[in-house]
C-alpha positions as CSV (number, residue, x, y, z in Angstrom):
1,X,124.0,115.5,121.7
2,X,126.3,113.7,118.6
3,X,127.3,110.7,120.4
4,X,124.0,110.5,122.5
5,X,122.7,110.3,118.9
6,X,125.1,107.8,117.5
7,X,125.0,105.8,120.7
8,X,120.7,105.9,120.1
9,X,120.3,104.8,117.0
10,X,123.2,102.1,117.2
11,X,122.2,100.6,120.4
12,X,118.5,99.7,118.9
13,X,120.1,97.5,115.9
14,X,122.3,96.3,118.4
15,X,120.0,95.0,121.1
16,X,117.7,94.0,118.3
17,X,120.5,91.0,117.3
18,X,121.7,90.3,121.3
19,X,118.0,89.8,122.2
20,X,118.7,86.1,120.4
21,X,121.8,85.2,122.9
22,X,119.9,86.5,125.9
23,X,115.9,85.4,125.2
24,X,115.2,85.0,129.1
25,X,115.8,88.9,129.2
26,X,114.4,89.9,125.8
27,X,111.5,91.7,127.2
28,X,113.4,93.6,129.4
29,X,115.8,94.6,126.8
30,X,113.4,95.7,124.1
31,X,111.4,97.8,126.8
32,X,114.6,99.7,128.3
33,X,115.4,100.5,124.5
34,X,111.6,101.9,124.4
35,X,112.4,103.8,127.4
36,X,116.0,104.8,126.0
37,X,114.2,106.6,123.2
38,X,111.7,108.3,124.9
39,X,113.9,109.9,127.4
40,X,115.9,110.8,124.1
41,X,112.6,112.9,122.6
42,X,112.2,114.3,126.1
43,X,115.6,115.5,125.8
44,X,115.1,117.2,122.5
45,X,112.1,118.9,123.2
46,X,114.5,121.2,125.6
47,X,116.8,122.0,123.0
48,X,116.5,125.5,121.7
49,X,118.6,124.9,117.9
50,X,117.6,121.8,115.9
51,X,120.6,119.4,115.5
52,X,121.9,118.2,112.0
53,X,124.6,115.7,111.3
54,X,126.3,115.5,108.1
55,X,127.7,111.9,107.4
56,X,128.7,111.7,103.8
57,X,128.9,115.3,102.8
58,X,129.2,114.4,98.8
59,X,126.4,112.6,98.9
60,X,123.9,114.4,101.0
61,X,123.2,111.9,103.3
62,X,122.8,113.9,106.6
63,X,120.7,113.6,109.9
64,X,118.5,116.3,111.4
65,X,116.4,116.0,114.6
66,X,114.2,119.0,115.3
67,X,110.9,119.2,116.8
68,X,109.1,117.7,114.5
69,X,111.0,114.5,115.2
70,X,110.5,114.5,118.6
71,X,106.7,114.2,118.3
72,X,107.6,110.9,116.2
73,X,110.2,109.7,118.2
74,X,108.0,109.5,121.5
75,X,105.4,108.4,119.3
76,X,107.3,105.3,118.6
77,X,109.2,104.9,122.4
78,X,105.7,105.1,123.7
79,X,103.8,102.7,121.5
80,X,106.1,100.3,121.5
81,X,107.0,100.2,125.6
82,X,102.8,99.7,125.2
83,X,103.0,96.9,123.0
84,X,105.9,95.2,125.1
85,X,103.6,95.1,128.1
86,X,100.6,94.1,126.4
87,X,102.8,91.3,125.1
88,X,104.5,90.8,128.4
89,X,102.6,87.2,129.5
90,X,101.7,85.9,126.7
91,X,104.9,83.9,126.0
92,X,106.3,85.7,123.1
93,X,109.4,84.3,121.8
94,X,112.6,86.6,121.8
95,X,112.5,86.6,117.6
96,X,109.2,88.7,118.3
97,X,111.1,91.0,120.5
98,X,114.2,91.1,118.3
99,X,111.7,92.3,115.3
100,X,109.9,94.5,117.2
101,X,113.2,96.2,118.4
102,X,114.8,96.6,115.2
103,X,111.8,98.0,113.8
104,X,111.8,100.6,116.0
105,X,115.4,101.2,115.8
106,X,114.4,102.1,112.1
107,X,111.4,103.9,112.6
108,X,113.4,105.8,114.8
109,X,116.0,106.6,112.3
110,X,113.3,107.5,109.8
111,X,112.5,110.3,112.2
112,X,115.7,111.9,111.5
113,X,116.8,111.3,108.3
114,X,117.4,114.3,106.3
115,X,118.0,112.5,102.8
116,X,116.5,110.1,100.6
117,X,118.5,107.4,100.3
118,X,119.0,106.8,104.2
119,X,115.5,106.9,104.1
120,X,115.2,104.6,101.1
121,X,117.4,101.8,103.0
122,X,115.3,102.2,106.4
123,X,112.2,102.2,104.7
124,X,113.1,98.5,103.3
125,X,114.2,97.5,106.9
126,X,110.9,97.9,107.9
127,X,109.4,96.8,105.2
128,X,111.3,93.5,106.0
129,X,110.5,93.7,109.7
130,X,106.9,94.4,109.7
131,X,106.5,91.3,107.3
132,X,108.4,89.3,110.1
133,X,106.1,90.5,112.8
134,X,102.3,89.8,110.3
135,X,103.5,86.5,109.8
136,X,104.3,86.0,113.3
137,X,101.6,83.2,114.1
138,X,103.0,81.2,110.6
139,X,99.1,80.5,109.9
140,X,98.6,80.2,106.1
141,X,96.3,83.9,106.6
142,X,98.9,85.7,108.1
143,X,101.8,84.3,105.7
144,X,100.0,85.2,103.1
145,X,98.8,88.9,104.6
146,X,102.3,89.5,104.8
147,X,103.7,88.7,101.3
148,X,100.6,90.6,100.3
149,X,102.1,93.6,102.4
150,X,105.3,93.1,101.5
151,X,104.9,92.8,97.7
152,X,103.0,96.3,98.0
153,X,105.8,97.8,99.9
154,X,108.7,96.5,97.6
155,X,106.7,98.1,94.9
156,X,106.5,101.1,96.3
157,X,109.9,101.0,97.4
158,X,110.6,100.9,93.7
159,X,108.7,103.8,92.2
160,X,110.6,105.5,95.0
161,X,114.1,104.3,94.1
162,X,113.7,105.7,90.8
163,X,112.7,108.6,91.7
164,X,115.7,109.2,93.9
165,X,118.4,108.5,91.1
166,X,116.8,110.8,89.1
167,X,117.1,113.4,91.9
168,X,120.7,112.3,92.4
169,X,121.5,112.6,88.5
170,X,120.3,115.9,88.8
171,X,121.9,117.6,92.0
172,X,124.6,115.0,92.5
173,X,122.8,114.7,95.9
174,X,120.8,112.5,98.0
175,X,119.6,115.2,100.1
176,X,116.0,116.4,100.5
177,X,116.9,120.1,99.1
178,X,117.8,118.3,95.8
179,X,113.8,118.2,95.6
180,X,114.6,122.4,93.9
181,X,115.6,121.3,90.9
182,X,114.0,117.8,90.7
183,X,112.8,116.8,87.6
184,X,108.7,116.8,87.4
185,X,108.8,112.5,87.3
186,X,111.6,112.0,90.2
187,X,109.4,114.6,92.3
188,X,106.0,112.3,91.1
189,X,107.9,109.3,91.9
190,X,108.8,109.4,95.3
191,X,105.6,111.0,96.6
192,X,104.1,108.0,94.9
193,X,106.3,105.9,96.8
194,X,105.7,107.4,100.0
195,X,101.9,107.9,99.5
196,X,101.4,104.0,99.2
197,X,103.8,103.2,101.9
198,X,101.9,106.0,104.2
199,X,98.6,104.2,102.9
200,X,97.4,107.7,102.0
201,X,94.3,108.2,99.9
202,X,93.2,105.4,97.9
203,X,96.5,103.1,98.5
204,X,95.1,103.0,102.0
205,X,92.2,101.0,101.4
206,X,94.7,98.0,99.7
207,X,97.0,97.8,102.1
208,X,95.5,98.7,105.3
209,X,92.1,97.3,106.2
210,X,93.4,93.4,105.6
211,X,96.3,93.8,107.0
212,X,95.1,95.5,110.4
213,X,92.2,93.1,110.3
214,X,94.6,89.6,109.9
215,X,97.1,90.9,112.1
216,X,97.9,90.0,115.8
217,X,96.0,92.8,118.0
218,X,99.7,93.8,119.4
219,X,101.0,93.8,115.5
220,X,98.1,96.2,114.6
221,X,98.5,98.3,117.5
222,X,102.4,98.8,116.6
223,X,101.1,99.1,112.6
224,X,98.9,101.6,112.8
225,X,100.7,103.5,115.5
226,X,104.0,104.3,114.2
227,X,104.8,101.8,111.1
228,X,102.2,103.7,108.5
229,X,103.3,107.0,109.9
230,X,106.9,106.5,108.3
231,X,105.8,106.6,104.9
232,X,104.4,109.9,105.2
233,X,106.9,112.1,107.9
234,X,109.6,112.3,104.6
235,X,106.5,114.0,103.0
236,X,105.5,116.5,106.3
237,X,109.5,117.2,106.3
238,X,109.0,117.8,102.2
239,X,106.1,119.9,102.6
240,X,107.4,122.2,105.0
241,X,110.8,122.9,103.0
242,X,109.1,123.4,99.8
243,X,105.5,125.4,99.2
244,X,105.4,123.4,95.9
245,X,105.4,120.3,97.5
246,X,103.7,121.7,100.6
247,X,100.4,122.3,97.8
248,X,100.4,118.8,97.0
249,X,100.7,117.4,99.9
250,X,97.7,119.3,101.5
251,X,95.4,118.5,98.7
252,X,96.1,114.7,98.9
253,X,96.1,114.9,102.6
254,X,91.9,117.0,102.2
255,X,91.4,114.2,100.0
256,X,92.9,111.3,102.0
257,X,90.8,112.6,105.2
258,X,87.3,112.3,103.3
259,X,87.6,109.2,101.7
260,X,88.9,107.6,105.0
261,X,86.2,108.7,107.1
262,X,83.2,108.1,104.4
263,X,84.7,104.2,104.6
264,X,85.2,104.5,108.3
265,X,81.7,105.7,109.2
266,X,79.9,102.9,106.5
267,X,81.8,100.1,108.1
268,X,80.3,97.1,109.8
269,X,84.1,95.4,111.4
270,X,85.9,97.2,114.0
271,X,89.4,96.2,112.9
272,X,88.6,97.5,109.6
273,X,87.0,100.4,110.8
274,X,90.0,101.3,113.1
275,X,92.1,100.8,109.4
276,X,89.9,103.4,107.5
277,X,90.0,105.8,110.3
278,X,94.1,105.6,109.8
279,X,93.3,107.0,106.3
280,X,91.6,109.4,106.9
281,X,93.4,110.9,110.2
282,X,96.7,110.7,107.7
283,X,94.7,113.0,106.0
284,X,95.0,115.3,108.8
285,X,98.5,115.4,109.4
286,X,98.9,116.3,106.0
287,X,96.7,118.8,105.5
288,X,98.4,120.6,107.5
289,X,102.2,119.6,107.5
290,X,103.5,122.6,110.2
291,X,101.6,120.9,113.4
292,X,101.7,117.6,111.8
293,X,103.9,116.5,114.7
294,X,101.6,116.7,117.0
295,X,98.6,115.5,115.4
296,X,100.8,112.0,114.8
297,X,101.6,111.8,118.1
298,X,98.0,112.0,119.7
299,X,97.1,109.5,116.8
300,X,99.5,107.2,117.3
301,X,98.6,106.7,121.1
302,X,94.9,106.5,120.6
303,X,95.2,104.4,117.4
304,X,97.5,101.7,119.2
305,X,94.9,102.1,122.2
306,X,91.8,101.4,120.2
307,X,93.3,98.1,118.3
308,X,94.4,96.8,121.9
309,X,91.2,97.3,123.3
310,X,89.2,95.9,120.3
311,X,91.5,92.9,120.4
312,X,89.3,92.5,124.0
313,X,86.2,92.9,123.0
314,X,84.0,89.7,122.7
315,X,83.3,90.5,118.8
316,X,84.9,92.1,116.0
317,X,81.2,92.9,114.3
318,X,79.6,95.7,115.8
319,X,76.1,94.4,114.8
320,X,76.9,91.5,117.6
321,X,78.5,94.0,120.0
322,X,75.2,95.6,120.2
323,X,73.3,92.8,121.7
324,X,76.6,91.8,124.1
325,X,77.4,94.0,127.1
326,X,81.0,95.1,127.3
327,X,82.9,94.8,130.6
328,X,82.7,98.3,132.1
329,X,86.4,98.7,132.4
330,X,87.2,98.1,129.3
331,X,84.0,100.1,127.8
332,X,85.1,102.9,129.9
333,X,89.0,103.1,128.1
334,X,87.1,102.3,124.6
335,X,84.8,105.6,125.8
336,X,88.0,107.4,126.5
337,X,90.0,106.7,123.4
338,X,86.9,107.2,120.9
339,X,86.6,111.3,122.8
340,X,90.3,111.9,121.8
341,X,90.4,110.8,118.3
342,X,86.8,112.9,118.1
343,X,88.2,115.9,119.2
344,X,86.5,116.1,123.2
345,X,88.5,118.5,125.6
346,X,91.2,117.4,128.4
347,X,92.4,114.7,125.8
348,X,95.2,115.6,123.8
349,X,92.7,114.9,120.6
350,X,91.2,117.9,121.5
351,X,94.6,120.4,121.2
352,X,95.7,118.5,117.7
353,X,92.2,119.0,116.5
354,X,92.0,122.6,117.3
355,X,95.7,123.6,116.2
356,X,95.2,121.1,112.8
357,X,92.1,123.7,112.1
358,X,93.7,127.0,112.6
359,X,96.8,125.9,110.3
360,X,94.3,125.3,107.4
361,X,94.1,127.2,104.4
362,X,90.6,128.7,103.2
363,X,90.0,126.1,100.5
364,X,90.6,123.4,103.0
365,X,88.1,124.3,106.2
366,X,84.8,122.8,104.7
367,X,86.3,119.8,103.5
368,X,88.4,119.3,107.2
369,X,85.3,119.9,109.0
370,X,83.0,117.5,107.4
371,X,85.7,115.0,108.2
372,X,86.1,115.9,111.7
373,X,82.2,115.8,111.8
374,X,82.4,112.4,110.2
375,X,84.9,111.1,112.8
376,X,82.6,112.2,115.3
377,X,79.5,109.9,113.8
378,X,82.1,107.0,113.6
379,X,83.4,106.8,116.6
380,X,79.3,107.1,118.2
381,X,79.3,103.3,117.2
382,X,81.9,102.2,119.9
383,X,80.6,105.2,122.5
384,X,77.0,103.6,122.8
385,X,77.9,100.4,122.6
386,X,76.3,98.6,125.8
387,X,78.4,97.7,129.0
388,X,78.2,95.6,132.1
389,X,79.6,92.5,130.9
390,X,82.5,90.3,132.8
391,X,85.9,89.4,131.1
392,X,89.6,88.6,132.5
393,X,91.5,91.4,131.4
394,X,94.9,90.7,131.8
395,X,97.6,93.1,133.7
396,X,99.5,93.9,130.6
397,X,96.4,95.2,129.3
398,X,96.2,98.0,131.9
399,X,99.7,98.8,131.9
400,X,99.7,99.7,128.1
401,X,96.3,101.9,128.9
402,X,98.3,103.6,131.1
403,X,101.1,104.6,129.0
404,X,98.5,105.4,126.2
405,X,95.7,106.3,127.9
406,X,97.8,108.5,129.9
407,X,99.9,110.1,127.6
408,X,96.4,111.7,126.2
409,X,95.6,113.0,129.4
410,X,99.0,114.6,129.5
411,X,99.8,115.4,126.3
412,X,96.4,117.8,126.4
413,X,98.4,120.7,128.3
414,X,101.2,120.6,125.3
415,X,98.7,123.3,123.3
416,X,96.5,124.7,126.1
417,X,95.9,127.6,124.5
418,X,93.3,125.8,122.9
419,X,91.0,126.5,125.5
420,X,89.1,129.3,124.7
421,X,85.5,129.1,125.2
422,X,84.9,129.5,120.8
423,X,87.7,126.6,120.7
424,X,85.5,124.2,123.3
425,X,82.1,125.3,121.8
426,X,83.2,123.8,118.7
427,X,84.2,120.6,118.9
428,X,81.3,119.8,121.4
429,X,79.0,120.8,118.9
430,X,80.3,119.0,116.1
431,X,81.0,115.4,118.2
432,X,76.9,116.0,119.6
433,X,75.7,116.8,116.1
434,X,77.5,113.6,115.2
435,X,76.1,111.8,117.8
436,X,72.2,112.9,116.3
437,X,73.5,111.6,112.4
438,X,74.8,108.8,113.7
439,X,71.5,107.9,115.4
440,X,68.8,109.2,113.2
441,X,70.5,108.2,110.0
442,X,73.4,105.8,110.3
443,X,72.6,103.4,112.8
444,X,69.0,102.4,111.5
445,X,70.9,101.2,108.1
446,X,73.4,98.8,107.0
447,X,75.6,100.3,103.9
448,X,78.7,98.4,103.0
449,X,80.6,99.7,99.8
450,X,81.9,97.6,97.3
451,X,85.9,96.5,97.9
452,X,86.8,96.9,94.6
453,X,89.9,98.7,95.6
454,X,90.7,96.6,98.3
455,X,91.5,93.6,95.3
456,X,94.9,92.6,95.0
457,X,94.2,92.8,91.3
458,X,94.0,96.4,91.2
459,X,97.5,97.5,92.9
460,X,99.2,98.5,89.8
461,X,96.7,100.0,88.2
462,X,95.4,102.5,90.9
463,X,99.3,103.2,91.4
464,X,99.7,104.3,87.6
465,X,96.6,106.5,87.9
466,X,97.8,108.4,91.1
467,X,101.4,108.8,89.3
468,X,99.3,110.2,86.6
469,X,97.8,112.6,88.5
470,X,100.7,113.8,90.7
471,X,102.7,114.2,87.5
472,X,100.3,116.3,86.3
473,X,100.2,118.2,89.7
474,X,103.5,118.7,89.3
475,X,104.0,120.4,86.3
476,X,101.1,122.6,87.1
């Protein structure tokens, strides 16, 4: 399993650069790398004994793929094999192919990195690569979107940076354990980091919503799929080493998960509805950082499903979707995806739901459930939307339905102990009660909050008030 490591994450960076001598083949390279690394996660799940690698042993820098990789890994092989055949006849040059690869070659080795400052240099890889990818169409909105996002990663990237030299000045070590005798600001520094490059609590609403919204529907699919989950699997692998760190993260993550959906249910755009919802389901991975891995991976699928199928639909407002029928085809995989993320049975959304629930603590349950009810009376908006329209739907379309569409299905059996007649009852009741709010109280009105926090203007000073506050959390 070593070299079949090595040879995994090497080949990734290496096909990413080839694909430019080879751009007749560039699709099929990038999708057997895709396939590569889902057969990889596959493998791991059968192993019995997590597997670490130490590659600089004075500095910490080590490797570790465990279960909790996994989840991410096929996360990422099977989003992205997705987004290739979405992509597959549209005429996509080999540079998008070549970015796309090496940013999951480094998603991939975020997955597995057991130290910070391997994380620290794949983090700014892709950083650099996602900005290639926004500003893909080279229109003076997307150019700008992505110096936008990429200013706000860099920053982050900074307040992290700090906070790792302070960890190494004080363990003379790179590794994640160094976090035990961290001092209060290095700890407060690098969750900052990794909060805003998650997009986690209120950093989500200035950096996600634009730059789903502006983005290519195959760019947002791959976004908020797997990219915004990197920022955030250093802090599930955190929280489940330390219980310190494990406090923090599951208040931020109860707090992440209301906001999110309050935005997500008020919201008049699909894109930026889809964006808020990522808010608040990071919420939910981090509220409960031991089934975390599972809860990504059912996110990730539906997520990249639900951008690629609102990229389809003949309006972005849902106000004008209401007066134009959908085609039924597509309706009916809108229908599907929108039961997952709420939480209906035989969808893998159902088993995350139900496991994320029974991992809570007592303080968080209210909190969870009035955000699982609130996803409910969101995603009512694209359930009753009216169908029976006509529209070409292309065959790359279908083919990434399948993979993520299917993977639900499947994925549904990975906790079936969930169904127990109390588990079932619960969820049904919550997505039909959801169903009545949305209804008799949300649809008849139009309630758009203010974007304040959205303004570029804002960046640094919401950043100084969370790194307030976490410093404060962590002394206490």
């Amino acid at each position: 399993m070593t070299i079949l490591t090595i040879l995994w994450i090497a080949l990734s960076f290496f096909v990413g650069f080839v694909i430019y001598l080879f751009p007749p083949l560039s699709r099929y390279l990038a999708l057997a790398i895709a396939l590569f690394s889902g057969s990889y996660a596959l493998i791991n799940f059968g192993q019995s004994s997590p597997l670490t690698l130490q590659l600089l042993d004075n500095f910490g820098v080590s490797l570790l793929v465990d279960q909790l990789s996994s989840f991410f890994i096929l996360t990422n092989a099977l989003v992205t094999a997705a987004v290739i055949f979405y992509c597959w006849n549209t005429g996509k040059k080999a540079f998008f192919y070549a970015q796309l690869i090496i940013l999951h070659g480094s998603m991939n080795a975020i997955f597995i990195c057991a130290d910070f400052i391997s994380t620290y240099v794949a983090l700014e890889v892709i950083g650099i690569s996602s900005f290639l990818l926004i500003a893909y169409p080279r229109t003076n909105k997307s150019i700008w979107v992505a110096l936008r996002y990429l200013f706000v990663s860099n920053v982050a990237m900074l307040f992290y940076l700090i906070g790792v030299i302070l960890v190494y000045q004080t363990n003379h070590s790179f590794s994640f354990a160094g976090f035990t005798n961290a001092r209060p600001e290095a700890i407060a520094l690098i969750i900052l980091g990794l909060f805003v490059k998650g997009g986690v609590f209120v950093s989500g609403l200035w950096l996600l919503p634009l730059t789903y919204s502006e983005s290519e529907t195959s760019v947002a699919a791959i976004l908020s799929g797997v990219v915004v989950k990197v920022g955030i699997f250093p802090l599930v692998r955190c929280a489940l080493m330390f219980e310190e760190i494990n406090s923090i993260i599951r208040i931020v993550g109860v707090a992440s998960a209301l906001l999110g959906v309050i935005y997500t249910i008020l919201e008049q755009d699909t894109r930026r509805m889809l964006a808020f919802s990522s808010v608040s389901q990071l919420g939910f991975i981090l509220a409960a950082p031991e089934v975390g891995g599972f809860y990504a991976f059912s996110h990730g699928l539906v997520k990249s499903a639900l951008f690629l199928i609102v990229g389809n639909l003949p309006s972005f407002q849902f106000k004008e979707l209401q007066n134009k029928p959908i085609y039924k085809p597509l309706w009916i995989a809108l229908v599907v995806a929108s039961f997952s993320i709420s939480g209906f049975p035989l969808l893998s959304g159902f088993g995350a739901k139900v496991l994320t629930m029974k991992s809570l603590l007592g303080w968080q349950v209210i909190v969870m459930n009035i955000a699982a009810l609130g996803t409910a009376i969101a995603f009512a908006k694209f359930i009753f939307l009216p169908q029976g329209g006509e529209k070409t739907i292309k065959y790359g379309f279908w083919s990434a339905m399948a993979i993520l569409l299917g993977g639900l299905v499947v994925a549904n059996g990975v906790y079936y102990k969930a169904y127990t007649l109390e588990n079932v009852i619960k969820p049904l009741v919550t997505i039909g009660l959801g169903w009545l709010i949305y209804f008799f109280l949300i649809k008849p009105i139009v309630l758009r909050l203010p974007r304040m926090l959205e303004q570029f203007d804002h960046l640094i000073g919401v950043m100084s008030l969370i790194l307030v506050s976490l410093f404060w959390m962590v002394l206490a």
